[in-house]
C-alpha positions in Angstrom: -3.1 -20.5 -11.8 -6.7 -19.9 -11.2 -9.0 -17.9 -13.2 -12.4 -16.6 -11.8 -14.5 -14.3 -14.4 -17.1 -12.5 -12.4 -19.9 -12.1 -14.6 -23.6 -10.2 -14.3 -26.6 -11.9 -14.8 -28.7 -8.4 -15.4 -28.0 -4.8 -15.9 -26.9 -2.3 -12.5 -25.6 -5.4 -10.2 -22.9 -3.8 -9.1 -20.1 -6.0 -10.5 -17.3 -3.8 -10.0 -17.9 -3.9 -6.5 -18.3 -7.4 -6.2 -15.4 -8.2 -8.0 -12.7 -6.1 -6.7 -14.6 -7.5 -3.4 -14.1 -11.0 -4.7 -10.4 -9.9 -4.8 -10.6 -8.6 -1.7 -11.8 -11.9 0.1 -9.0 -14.1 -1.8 -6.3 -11.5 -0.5 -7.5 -11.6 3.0 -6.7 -15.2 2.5 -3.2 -15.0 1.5 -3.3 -15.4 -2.0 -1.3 -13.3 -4.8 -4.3 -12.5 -6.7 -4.4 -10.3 -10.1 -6.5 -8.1 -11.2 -8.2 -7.2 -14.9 -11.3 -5.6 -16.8 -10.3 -6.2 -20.2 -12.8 -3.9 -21.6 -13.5 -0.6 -20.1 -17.3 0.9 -19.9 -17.3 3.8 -17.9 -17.9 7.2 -19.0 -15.3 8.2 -21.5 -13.3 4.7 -20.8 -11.9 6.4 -17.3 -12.6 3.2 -15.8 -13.3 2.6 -12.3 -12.2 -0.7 -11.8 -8.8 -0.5 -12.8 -8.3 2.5 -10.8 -9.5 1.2 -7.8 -8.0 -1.8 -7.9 -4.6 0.0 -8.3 -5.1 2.3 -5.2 -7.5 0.1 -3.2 -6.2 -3.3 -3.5 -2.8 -2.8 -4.4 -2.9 -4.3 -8.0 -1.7 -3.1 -11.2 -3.5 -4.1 -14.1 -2.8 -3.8 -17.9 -5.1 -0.8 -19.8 -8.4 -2.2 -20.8 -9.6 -2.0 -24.0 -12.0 0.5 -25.0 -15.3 0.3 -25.7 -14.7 1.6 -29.2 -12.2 -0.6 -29.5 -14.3 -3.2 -29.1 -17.4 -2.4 -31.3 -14.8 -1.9 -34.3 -13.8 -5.7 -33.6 -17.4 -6.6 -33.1 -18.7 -4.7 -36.5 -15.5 -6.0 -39.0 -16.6 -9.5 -37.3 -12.8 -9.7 -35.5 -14.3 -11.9 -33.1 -11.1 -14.1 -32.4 -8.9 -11.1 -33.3 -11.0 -9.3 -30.4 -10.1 -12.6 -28.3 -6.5 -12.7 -28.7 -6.5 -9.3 -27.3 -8.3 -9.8 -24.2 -6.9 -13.3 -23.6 -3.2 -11.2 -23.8 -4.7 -8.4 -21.6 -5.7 -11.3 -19.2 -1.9 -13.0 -19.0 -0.4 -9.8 -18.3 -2.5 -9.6 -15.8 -1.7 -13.1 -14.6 1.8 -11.8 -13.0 2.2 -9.9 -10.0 4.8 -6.9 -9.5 7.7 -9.1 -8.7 7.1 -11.2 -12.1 5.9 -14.2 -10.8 2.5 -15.7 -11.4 -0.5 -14.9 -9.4 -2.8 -17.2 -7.5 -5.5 -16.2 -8.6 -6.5 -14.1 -11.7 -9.9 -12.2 -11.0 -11.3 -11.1 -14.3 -14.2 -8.6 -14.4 -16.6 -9.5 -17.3 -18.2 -6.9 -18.9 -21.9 -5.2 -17.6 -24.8 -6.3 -19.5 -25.4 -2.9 -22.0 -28.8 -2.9 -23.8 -27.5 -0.4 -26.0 -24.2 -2.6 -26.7 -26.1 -6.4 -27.1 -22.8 -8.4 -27.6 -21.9 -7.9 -24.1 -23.4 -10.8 -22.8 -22.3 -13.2 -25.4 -18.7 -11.7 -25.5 -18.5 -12.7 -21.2 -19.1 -16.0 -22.4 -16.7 -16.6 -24.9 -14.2 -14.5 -22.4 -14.6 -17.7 -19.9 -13.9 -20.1 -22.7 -10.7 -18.6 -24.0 -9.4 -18.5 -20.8 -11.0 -21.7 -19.5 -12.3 -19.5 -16.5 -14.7 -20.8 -14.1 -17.7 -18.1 -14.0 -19.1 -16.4 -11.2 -22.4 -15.3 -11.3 -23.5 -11.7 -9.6 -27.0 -11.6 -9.3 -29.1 -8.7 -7.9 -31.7 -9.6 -5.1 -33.6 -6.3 -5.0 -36.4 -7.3 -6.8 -38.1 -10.7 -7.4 -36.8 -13.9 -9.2 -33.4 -13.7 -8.8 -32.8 -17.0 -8.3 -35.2 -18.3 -11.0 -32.9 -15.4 -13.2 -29.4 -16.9 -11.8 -30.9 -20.5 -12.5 -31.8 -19.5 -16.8 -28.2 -17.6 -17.1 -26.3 -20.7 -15.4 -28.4 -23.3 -17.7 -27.3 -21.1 -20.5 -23.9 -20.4 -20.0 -23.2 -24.4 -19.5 -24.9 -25.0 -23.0 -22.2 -22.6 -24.6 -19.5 -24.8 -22.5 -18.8 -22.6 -19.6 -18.0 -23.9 -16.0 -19.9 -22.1 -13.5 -18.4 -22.0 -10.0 -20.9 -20.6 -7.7 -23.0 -17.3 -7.2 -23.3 -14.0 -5.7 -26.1 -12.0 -4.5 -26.0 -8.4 -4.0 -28.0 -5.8 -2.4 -29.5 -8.1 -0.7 -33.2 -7.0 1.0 -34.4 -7.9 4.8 -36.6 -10.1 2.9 -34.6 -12.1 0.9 -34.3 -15.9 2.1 -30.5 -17.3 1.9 -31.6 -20.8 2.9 -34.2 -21.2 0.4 -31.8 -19.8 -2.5 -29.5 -22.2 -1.7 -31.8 -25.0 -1.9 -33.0 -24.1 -5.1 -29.5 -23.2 -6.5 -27.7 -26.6 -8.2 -24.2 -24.1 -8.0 -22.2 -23.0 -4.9 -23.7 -20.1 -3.3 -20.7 -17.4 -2.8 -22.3 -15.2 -0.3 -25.3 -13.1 -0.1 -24.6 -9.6 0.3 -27.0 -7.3 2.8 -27.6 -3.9 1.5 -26.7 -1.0 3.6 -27.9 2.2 3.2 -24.8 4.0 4.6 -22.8 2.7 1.9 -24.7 4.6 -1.2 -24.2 8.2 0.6 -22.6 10.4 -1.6 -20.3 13.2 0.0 -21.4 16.8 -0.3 -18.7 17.4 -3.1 -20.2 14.6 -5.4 -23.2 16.9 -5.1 -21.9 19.8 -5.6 -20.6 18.4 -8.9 -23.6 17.0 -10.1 -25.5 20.4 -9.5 -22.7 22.1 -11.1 -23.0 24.2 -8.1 -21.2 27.0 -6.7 -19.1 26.6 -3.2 -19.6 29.4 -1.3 -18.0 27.5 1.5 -15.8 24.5 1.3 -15.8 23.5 4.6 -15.4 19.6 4.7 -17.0 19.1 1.2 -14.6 16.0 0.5 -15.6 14.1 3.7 -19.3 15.4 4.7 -21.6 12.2 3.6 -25.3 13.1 2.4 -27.4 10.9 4.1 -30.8 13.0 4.1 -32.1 15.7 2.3 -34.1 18.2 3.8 -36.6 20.8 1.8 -36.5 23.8 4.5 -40.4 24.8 3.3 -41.9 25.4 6.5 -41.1 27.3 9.7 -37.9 26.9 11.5 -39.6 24.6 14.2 -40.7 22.3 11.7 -37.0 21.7 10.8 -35.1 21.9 13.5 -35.7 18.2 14.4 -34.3 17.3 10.6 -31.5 19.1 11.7 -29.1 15.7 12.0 -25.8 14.3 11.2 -25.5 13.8 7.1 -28.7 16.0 6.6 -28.2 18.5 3.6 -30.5 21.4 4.2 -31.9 22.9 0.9 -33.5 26.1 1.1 -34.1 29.3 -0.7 -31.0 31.4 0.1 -33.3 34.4 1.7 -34.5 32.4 4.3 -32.3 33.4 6.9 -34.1 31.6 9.5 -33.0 28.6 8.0 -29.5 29.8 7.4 -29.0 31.1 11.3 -30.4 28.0 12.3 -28.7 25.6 10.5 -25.5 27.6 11.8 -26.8 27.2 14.8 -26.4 23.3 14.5 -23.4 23.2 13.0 -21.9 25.5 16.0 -23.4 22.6 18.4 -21.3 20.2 16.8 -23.9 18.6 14.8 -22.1 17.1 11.1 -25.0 17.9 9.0 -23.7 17.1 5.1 -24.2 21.3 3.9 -26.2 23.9 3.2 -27.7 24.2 -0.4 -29.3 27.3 -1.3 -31.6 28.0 -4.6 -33.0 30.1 -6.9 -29.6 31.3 -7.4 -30.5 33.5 -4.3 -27.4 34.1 -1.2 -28.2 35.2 2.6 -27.9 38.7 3.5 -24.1 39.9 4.2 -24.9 40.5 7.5 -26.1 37.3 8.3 -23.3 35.9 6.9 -21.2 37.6 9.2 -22.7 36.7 12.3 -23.0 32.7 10.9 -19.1 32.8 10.1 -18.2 30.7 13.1 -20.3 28.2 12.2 -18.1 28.0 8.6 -15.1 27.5 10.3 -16.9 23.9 12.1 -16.3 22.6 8.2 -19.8 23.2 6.9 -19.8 23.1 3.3 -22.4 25.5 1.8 -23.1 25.7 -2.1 -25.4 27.8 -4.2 -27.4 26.6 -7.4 -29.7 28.2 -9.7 -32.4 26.3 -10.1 -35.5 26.4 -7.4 -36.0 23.8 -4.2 -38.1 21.4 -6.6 -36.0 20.9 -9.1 -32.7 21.2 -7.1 -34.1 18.8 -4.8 -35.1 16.6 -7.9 -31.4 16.9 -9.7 -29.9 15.3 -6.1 -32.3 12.4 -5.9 -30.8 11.8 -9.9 -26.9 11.6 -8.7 -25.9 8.1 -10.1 -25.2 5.8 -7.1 -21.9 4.5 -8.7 -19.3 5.7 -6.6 -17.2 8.2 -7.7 -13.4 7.2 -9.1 -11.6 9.7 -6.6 -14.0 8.1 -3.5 -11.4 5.6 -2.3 -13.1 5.7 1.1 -16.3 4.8 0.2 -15.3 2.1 -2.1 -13.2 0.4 0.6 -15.7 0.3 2.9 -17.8 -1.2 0.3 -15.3 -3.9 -0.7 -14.8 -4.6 3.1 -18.7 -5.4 3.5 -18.6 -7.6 0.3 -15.5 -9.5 1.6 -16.9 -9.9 5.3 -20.5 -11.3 3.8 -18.8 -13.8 1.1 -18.9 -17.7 2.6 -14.7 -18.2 3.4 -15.9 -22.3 3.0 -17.6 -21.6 -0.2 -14.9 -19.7 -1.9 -11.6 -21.8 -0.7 -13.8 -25.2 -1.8 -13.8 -23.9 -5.0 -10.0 -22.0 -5.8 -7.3 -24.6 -5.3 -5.1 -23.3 -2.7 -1.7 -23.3 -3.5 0.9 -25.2 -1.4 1.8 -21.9 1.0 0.3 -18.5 1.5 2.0 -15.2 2.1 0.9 -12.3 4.4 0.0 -9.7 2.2 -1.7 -6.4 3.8 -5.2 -7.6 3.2 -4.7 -10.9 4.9 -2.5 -9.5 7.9 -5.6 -7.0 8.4 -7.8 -9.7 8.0 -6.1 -11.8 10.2 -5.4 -9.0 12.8 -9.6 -8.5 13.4 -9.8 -12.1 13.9 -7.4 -12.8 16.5 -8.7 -9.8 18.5 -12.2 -11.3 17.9 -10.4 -14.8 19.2 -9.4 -12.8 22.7 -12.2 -11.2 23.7 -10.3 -8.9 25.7 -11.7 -5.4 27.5 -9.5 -2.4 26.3 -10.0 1.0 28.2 -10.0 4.3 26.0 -9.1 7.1 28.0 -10.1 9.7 26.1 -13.5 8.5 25.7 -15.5 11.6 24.2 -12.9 12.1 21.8 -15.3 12.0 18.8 -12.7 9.1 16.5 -12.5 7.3 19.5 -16.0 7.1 20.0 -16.3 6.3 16.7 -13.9 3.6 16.6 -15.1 1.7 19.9 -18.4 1.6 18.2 -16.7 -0.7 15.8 -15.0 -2.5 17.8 -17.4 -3.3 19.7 -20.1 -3.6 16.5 -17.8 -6.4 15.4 -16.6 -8.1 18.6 -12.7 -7.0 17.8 -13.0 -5.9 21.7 -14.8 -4.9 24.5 -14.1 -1.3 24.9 -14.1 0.5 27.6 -14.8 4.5 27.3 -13.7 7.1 30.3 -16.0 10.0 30.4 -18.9 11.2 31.6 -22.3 9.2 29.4 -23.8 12.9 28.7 -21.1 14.1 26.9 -19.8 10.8 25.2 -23.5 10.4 24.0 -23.6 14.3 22.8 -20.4 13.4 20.5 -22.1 10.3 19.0 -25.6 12.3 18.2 -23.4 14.8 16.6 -21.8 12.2 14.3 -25.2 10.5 14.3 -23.5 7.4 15.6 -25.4 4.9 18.1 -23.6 3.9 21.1 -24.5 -0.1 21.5 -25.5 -1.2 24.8 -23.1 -3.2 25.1 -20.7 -0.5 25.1 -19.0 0.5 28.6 -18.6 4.0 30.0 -17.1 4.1 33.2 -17.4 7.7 34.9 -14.1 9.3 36.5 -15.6 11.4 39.3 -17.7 7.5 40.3 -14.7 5.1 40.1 -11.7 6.9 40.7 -11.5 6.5 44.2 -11.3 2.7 43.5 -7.9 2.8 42.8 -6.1 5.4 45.2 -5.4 3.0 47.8 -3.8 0.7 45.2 -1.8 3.4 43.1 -0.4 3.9 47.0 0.8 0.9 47.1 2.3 0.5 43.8 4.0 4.2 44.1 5.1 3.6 48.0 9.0 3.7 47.6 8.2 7.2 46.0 6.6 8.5 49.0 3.2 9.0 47.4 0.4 10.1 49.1 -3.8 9.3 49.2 -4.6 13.2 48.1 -1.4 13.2 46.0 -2.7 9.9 44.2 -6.0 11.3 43.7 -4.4 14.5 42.1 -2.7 12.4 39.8 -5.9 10.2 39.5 -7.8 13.2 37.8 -5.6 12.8 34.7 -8.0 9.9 32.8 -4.8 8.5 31.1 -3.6 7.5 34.7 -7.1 6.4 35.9 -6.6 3.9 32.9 -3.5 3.1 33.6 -4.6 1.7 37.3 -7.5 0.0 35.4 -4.8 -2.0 33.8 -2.2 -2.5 37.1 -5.3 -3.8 39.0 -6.4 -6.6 36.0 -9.6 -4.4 35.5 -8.6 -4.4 32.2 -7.0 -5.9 29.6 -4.7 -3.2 27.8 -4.9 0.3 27.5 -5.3 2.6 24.0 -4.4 6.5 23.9 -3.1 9.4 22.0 -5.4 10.8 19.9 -5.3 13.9 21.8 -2.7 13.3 24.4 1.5 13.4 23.7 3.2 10.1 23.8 5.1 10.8 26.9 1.3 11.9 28.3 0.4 7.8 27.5 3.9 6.2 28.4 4.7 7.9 31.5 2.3 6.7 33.7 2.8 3.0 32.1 6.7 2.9 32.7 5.7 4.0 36.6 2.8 2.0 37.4 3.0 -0.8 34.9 6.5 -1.2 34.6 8.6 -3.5 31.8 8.4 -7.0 31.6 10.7 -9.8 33.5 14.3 -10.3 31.6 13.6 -6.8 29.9 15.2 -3.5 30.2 13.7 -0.8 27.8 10.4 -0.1 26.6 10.4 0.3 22.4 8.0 0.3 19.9 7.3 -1.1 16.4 5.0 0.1 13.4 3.5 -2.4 11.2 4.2 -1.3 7.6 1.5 -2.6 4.7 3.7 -2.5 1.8 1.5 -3.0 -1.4 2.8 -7.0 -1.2 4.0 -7.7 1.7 3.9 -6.4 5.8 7.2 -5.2 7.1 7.6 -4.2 11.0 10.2 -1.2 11.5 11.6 -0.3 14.9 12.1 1.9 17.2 10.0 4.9 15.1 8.4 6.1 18.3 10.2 5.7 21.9 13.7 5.5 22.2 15.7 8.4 20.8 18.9 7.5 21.2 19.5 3.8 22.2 22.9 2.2 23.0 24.4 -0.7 21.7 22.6 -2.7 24.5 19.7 -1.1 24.3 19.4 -1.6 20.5 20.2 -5.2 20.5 17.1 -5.4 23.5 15.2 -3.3 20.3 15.8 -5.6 17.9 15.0 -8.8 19.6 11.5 -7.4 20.9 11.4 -6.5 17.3 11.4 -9.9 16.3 9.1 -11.4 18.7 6.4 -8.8 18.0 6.6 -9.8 14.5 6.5 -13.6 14.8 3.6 -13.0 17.2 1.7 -11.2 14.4 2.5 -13.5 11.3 5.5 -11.9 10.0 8.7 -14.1 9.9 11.5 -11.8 11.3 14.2 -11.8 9.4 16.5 -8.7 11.3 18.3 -6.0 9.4 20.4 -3.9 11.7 19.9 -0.4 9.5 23.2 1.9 9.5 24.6 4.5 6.6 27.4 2.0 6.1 26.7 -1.9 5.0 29.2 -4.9 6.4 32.4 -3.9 7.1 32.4 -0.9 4.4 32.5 2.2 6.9 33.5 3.2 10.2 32.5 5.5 13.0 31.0 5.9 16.3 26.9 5.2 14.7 28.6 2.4 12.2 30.3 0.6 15.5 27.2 1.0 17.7 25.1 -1.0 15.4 27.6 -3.2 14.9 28.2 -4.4 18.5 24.1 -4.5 18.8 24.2 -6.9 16.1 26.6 -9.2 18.0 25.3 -8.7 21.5 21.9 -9.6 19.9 22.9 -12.8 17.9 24.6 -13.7 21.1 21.8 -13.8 23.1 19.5 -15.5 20.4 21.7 -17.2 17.6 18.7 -19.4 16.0 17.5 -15.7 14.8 17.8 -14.6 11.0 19.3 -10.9 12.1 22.7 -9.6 10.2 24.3 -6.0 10.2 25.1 -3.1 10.1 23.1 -3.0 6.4 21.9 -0.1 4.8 18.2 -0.1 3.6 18.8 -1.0 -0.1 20.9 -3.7 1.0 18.2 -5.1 3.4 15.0 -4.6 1.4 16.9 -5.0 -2.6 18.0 -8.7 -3.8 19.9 -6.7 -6.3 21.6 -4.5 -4.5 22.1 -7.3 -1.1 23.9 -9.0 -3.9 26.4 -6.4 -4.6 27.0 -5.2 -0.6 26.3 -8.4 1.4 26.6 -11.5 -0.7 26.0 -14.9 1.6 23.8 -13.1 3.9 20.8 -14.6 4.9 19.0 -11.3 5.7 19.9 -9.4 3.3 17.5 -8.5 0.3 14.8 -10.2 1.9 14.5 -8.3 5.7 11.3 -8.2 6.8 12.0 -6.4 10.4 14.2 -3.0 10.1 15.8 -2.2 13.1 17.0 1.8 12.7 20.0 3.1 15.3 18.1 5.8 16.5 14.5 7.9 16.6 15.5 10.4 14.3 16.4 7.7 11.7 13.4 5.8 12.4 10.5 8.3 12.8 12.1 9.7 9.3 11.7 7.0 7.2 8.6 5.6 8.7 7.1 8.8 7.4 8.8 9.2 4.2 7.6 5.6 3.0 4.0 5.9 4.2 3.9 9.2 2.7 6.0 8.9 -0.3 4.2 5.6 -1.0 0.7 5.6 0.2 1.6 2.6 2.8 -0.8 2.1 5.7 1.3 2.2 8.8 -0.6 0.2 12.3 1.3 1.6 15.3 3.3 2.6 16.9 2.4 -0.5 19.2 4.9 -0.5 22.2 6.7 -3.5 23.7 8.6 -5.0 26.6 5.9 -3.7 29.2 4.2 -6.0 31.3 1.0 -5.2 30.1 -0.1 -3.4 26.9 -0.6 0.4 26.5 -0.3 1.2 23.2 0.1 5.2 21.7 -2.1 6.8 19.0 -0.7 9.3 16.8 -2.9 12.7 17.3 -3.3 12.5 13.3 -4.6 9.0 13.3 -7.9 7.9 11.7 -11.0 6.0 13.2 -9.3 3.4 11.3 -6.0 3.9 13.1 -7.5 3.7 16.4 -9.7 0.1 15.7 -6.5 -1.4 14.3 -4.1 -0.4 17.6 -7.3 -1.3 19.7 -7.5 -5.1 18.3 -3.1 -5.1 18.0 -3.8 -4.3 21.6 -6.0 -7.3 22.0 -3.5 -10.0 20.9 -1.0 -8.4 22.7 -3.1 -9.1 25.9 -3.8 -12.5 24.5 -0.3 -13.1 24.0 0.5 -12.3 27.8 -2.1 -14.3 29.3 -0.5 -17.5 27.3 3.4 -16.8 28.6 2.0 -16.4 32.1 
């Protein structure tokens, strides 16, 4: 095992974010990798770091010790009594949840305190105890950072410490990587852009530093603060700072600024809240008339104190983020990992002899297959405002070339509202201009049915079937929907124009599930609800393809109430002659059932109820008998334990069209786009 202890070189670095990051980037490259901040130093030892590495990055660490704690050691001079303690913390740290030995063991030193000085000497002594190679984090905001990185390395190596490379955060425009490595005699890690977006707090953050009232919730929790605007002047003078993240603070008897700011928010426009002073409120009547504009999720609070000092308490919010901001902190630990050097860090930790596909890495690996086949995906709902959001990603990071139906006007109108930039790179195809391409050709595919040119068109007016003949005529490469339309809405028109693949009978789906250590694929959640024997077997093979295809190795649990030859009845046989009819058709497969799902997923338990299988206790792709089964416990588990489910991503078409749920995330949507990338990918290579 490997021990890296991520250390600061200065005061407000930002190592928490740089270490969990650190984690982040070892993850994505299939490591086990633990987790610990032996001594805690947030406010009233609630610490950050161990929270979010629990709920983030899917590590469970030991309780740090706290910073009283520590100053009692410090004072009675219990140095190696203080040392034992965090060196124990450290090896319970060192196992993951299964009991076996990490990788990796990411230790977070502690931040450099003026006000505590034996926190820079105690990281030093940390690395020695635990014979940990140090990382440095070093903050490039200001000048001499390098020079600073250079004295704290040439000290740490005259106590005895090994220094393995360095990190530079918040990196400025300005800041010259090729010079600093140079200069640098250690490895440099990765140099780490700052981005504005990242330090926006969300209106409740505000809210709680102001100690302010809500007057209306709205979408306090999710609303981002990216501006502040002091409504002083007229309402023309304003309405142009009337954007997307803009908190409006005003004096809550200007009810120009009120109406007009309601106004905005009625248009669509995401501004962050309304913040009125001098403890003042809006007339009742205007309230009334500006209640629609509530209901659009505007959060607006009311403080005491007047514009100046209100305004002067936000710009004071500490830029930490917050321990219940899980979104904000993932998309910081997602820029760390994506600007760390992949060659640096694997030169330096010893890479065992195998990896395994934990969440992080299957993500990870995911985004850079889609990147890999640069295929063109067509969005059907294109001024949906998350798919617009997502396809700005996707095509921001080249996971695909997206392709958005709609008319530019209002596509562009949803984007200015969640002050998000289109690129130019991103297509928008209008309906009304192209859909007479393809009436001649959806003719000709839908000729034994008798259709017609002005039936076709008819038909053609529905954009989920204009995208569907983008993707029968090769315009295209695959085809994402769902966010606002039903799954029979986006499978429908596949299973007539597309049809299923050659040697396949039944169109099925699978969801990806991102246990906290390990991916499992569960079928058919989505499609299919009630298959035969046949139709199952069909399931689970597809099932087991998909997974290979996407790193998992499928190992096949036929899922029933009963386990082996334990039960009977009509469900209990059906899976049972699936199970046969499949290992017929492809005996080299690990598949075994009927099995119930503690039997499958619980070595103890497979012990008990299926000793000598070789599925059992280890499956890795559950096959369930019907929807209701499958759609039930997809849910319950990613409910139940906070899994991330990718999906559901459909199978044995002959291209792919792949549903959205109409709950799903930006997130969601950028995930299913790049699965529907590979899948495309995968296509072209059988052909």
């Amino acid at each position: 095992m490997q021990i890296l202890l991520i250390t600061p070189t200065r005061q407000e670095v930002g190592l928490t974010s740089v270490s969990l990051g650190v984690v982040r980037a070892l993850q994505r490259q299939g490591l086990r990798v633990g987790f610990v901040k032996p001594v805690a130093q947030d406010h009233n030892d609630n610490d950050r770091s161990q929270l979010f590495a629990s709920r983030i990055c899917q590590i469970d660490s030991p309780q740090a010790l706290t910073t009283d704690a520590v100053m009692a050691r410090v004072t009675a001079s219990q140095n190696d009594e203080l040392l034992e303690d965090i060196v124990s913390l450290c090896m319970q740290a060192a196992q993951d949840a299964s009991g076996e030995k990490v990788d990796v063991l990411v230790v977070e030193g502690l931040h450099i305190d003026a006000s505590h000085p034996f926190t820079a000497r105690l990281n030093a002594d940390i690395a020695c105890a635990l014979h940990a190679e140090m990382i440095l984090v070093a903050s490039s905001e200001q000048s001499g950072s390098v020079s600073e990185v250079k004295v704290a390395a040439s000290e740490l190596r005259q106590e005895g410490c090994a220094i393995a490379g360095v990190i530079f955060n918040k990196a400025c425009e300005a800041f010259d990587e090729a010079r600093a490595r140079a200069e640098l005699d250690i490895p440099l890690w990765g140099v780490v852009r700052f981005k504005s977006e990242l330090m926006a707090p969300r209106s409740l953050d505000v809210a709680r530093h102001l100690d302010a009232e809500i007057i209306n919730k709205g979408d306090i929790k999710h609303r981002r603060v990216r501006e502040t605007v002091v409504a002083g002047r007229s309402v023309s003078e304003v309405i142009e700072r009337l954007q997307p993240g803009a908190l409006i603070i005003s004096s809550g008897d200007r009810d120009d600024i009120m109406l007009a700011t309601a106004l905005a928010a009625s248009n669509g426009v995401q501004l962050a809240g309304l913040l009125l002073t001098h403890g003042s409120t809006a007339d009742k009547r205007v309230f009334s008339l500006t209640r629609k504009a509530f209901d659009t999720g505007l959060p607006v609070m009311r403080v005491e104190t007047d514009s100046f000092y209100t305004t002067l308490n936000v710009s004071r919010l500490p830029s930490a983020v917050p321990a219940d901001d899980f979104e904000r902190m993932n998309a910081v630990l997602d820029t760390v990992a994506e600007q760390l050097s992949v060659d640096a860090m694997t030169a330096c930790v010893r890479l065992p002899g195998t990896t395994h596909l934990s969440p992080p890495a299957f993500r990870y690996q995911l985004i850079q297959k889609a990147r890999a086949a640069k295929k063109r995906i067509v969005l059907p709902e294109g001024d949906e405002p998350r798919t617009v959001k997502a396809a700005v990603i996707c095509q921001e990071k080249g996971i695909a070339q997206c392709v958005l139906i709609g008319k530019r006007a209002e596509i562009e109108a949803v984007a200015a509202a969640q002050g998000v930039v289109l690129p130019e790179g991103l297509e928008i195809q209008d309906p009304d201009a192209v859909r007479e391409n393809y009436v001649d050709a959806m003719v000709e595919l839908r000729k034994s049915k008798g259709l017609t040119p002005g039936a076709a068109r008819e038909q053609l007016a529905d954009n989920v079937v204009l995208g569907t003949m983008m993707l029968a005529t090769d315009d295209v490469d695959g085809l994402v929907s769902g966010a606002v339309h039903t799954t029979a809405n986006t499978v429908r028109p596949a299973l007539q124009l597309i049809k299923t693949a050659p040697g396949q009978s039944i169109v099925s789906s699978v969801f990806f599930m991102l246990m906290p250590d390990q991916v499992l694929v569960y079928g058919d959640c989505a499609i299919n609800p009630s298959p035969s024997a046949t139709e199952l077997a069909e399931i689970a093979l597809q099932s087991a393809d998909s997974a290979k295809a996407f790193g998992v190795e499928p190992r096949v649990a036929m899922i029933s109430y009963s386990t082996g030859k334990s039960g009977a009845g009509a469900e209990v046989e059906k899976v049972r002659e699936a199970t046969e009819l499949a290992r017929a058709k492809r005996p080299d497969l690990l598949l075994d059932g009927p099995l119930q799902y503690d039997a499958a997923s619980v070595k103890d338990v497979a012990a008990q109820k299926a000793p000598g299988s070789t599925v059992a206790g280890q499956a890795s792709v559950f096959v369930f008998p019907d929807l209701n089964t499958g759609n039930t416990t997809y849910k319950a588990v990613q409910r139940s334990a906070n899994v991330i489910s990718i999906g559901p991503m459909l199978q044995g078409l002959r291209k792919p069209v792949n549903d959205l749920s109409r709950g799903a995330l930006v997130d969601d949507i950028v995930f299913t786009i790049a699965l529907t990338a590979i899948q495309a990918a995968a296509m072209t290579a059988a052909k």
